[in-house]
C-alpha positions in Angstrom: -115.9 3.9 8.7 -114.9 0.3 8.9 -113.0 -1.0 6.1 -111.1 -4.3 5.7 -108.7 -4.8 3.1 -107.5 -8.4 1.8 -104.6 -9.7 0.2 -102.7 -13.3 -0.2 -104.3 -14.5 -2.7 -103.5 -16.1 -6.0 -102.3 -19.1 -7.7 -100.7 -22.1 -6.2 -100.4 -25.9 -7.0 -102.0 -28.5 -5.5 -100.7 -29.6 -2.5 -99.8 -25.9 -1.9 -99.9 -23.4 0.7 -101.1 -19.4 0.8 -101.8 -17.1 3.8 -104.9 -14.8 3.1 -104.3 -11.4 5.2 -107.7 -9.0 5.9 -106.5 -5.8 7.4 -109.7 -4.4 9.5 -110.2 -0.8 10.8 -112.9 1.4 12.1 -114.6 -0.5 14.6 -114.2 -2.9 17.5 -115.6 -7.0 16.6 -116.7 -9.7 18.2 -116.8 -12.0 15.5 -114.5 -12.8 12.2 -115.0 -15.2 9.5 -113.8 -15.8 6.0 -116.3 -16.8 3.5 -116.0 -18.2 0.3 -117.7 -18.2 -2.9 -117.0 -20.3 -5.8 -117.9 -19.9 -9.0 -121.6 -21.0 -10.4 -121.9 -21.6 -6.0 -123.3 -20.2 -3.3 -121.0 -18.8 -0.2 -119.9 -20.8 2.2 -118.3 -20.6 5.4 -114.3 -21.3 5.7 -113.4 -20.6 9.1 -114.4 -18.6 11.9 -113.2 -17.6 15.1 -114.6 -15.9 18.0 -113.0 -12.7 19.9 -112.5 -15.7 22.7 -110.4 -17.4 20.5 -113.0 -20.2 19.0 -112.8 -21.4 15.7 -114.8 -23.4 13.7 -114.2 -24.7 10.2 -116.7 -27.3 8.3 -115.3 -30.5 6.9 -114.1 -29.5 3.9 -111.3 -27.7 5.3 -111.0 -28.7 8.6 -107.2 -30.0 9.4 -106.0 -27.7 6.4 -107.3 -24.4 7.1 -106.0 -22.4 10.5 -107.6 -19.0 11.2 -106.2 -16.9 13.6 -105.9 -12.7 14.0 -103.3 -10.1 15.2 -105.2 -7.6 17.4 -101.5 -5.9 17.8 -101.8 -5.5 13.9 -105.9 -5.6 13.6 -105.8 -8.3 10.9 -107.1 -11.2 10.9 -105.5 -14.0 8.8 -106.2 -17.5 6.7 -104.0 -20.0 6.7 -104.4 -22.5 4.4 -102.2 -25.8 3.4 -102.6 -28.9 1.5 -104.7 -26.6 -1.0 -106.8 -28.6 -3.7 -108.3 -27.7 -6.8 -112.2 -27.4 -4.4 -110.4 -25.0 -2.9 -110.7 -22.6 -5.6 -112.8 -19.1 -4.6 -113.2 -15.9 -4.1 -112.1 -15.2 -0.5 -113.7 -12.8 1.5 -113.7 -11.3 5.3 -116.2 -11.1 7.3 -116.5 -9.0 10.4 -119.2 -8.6 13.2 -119.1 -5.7 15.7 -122.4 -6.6 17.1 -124.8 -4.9 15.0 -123.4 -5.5 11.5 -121.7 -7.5 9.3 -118.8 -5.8 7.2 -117.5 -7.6 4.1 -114.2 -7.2 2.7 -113.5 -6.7 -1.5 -112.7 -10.9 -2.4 -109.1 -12.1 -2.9 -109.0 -15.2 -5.7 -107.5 -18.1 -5.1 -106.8 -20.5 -7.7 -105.3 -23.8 -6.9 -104.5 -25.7 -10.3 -101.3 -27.5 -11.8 
């Protein structure tokens, strides 16, 4: 079964820096994303990338955010500098292996002073 397990998270400052790791097993994917979700909000998209190698982030975190993957290590990874208090979530993974969408368990991140 596919499972993907997240870590990384937690509290930093603003200004800050934290690397969000999702370690994914059980299938093969063509598409990774991590979504977030803050709280009283909706999910939103974070960054995605392709298994080309495209990425795509929306405004909000564009030129902050990088997300990138280890297929050596099957995990895919967030990382994110120049955190502001916005940035504030619950974390999740998201996978695509063509059929379905797999959603890993949340990490927090909490970016305060």
């Amino acid at each position: 079964q596919v499972q993907l397990v997240e870590s990384g998270g937690g509290l930093v400052q603003p200004g800050g820096s934290l690397r969000l790791s999702c370690a994914a097993s059980g299938g093969i994917f063509i598409f990774y994303a991590w979504y977030r979700q803050a709280s009283g909000k909706q999910r939103e998209l974070a960054a995605s990338i392709t298994s080309g190698g495209t990425t795509r982030y929306p405004d909000s975190v564009k030129g902050r955010f990088t997300i990138s993957r280890d297929n050596a290590k099957h995990t895919l990874y967030l990382q994110m500098n120049s955190l502001k208090p916005e940035d504030t979530a619950v974390y999740y993974c998201n996978v695509f292996d063509g059929s379905r969408l797999y959603w890993g368990q949340g990490t927090q991140v909490t970016v305060s002073s």
